[in-house]
C-alpha positions as CSV (number, residue, x, y, z in Angstrom):
1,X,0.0,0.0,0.0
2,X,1.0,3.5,-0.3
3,X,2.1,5.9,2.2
4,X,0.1,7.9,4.1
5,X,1.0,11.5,3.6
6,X,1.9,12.2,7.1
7,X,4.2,9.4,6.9
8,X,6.8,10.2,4.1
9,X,9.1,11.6,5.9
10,X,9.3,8.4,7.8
11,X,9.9,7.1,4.4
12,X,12.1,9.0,3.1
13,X,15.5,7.9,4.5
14,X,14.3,4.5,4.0
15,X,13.7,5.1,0.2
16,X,17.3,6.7,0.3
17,X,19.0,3.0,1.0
18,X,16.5,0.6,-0.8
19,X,19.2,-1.6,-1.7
20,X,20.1,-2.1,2.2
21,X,17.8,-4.8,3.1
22,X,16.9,-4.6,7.1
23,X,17.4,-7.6,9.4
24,X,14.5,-7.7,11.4
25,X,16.2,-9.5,14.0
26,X,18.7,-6.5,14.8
27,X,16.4,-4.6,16.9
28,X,17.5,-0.9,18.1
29,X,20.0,-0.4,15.1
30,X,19.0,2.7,13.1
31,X,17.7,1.5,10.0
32,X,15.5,-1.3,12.1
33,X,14.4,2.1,13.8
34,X,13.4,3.8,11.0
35,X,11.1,1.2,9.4
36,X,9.7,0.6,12.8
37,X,8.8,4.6,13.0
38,X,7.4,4.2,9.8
39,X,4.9,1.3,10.6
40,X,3.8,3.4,13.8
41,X,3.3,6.3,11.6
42,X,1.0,3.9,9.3
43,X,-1.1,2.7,12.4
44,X,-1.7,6.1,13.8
45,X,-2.2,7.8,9.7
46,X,-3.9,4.5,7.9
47,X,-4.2,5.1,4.0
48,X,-6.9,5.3,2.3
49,X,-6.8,4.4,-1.2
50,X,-9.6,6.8,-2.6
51,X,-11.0,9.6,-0.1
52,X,-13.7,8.6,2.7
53,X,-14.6,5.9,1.2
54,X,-14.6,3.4,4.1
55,X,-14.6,0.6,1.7
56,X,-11.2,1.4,0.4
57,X,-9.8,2.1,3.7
58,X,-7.7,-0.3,6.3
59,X,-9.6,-1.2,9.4
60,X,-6.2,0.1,11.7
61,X,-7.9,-2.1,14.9
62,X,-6.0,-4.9,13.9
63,X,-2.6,-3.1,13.4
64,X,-3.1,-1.4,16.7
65,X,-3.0,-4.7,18.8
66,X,-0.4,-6.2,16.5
67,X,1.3,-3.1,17.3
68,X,0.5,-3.2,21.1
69,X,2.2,-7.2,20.7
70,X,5.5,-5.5,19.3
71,X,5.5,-3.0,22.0
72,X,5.2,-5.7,24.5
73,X,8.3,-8.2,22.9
74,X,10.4,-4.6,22.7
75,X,9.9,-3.9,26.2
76,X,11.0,-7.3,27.1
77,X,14.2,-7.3,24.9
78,X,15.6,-3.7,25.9
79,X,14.3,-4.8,29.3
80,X,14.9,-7.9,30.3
81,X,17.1,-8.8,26.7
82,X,14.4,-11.5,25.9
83,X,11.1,-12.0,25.2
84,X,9.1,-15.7,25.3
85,X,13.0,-17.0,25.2
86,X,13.7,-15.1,22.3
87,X,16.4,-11.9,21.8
88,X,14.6,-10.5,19.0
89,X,11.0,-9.5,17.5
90,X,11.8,-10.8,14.2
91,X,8.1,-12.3,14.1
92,X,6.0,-9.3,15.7
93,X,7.4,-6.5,13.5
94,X,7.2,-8.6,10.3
95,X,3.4,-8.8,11.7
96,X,3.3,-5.5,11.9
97,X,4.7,-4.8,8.4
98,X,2.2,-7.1,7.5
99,X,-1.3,-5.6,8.9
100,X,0.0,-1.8,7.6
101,X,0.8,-3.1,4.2
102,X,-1.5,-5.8,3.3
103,X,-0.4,-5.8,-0.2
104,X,3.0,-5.7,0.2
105,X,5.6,-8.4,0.7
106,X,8.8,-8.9,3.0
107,X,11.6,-9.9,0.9
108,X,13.6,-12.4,2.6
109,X,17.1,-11.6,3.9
């Protein structure tokens, strides 16, 4: 999906380095953090594709408990340094990704 308009300039330092790909297992490194600003950004500014037209736009309810799951694994790992046994949140960010760009897919390090 596209970006919301309050978003790009979370984008735009991303779109700088496409060729970079971004481990989703590094968490708290600065690219990691810029992707994951952007995915916030697309919870709180959803996209719609054309307008008010509700049938065109994402339904954000789900994003914000997948994002309220990353929160939770992020407080663990900067807390504690692991969440569920794991040192990363690998899985609940490439959720995330998921829910704000349904149309879009992860390529794979």
């Amino acid at each position: 999906s596209e970006v919301s308009p309050q978003c790009v300039k979370h984008y735009q330092p991303l779109a700088k380095k496409k060729k970079k790909a971004i481990d989703l297992d590094e968490i708290g490194t600065p690219r990691y953090n810029l992707l994951l600003d952007l995915m916030k950004c697309q919870v709180k500014h959803p996209n719609s594709t054309s307008g008010d037209n509700e049938e065109n736009s994402i339904d954000v309810k789900p994003c914000v408990k997948v994002e309220k799951a990353y929160n939770s694994c992020h407080a663990g790992i900067m807390g504690v340094g692991n969440f569920k046994g794991r040192k990363n949140c690998g899985t609940e960010i490439e959720s995330l990704f998921a829910c704000v760009n349904p149309n879009a897919s992860l390529p794979q390090a």
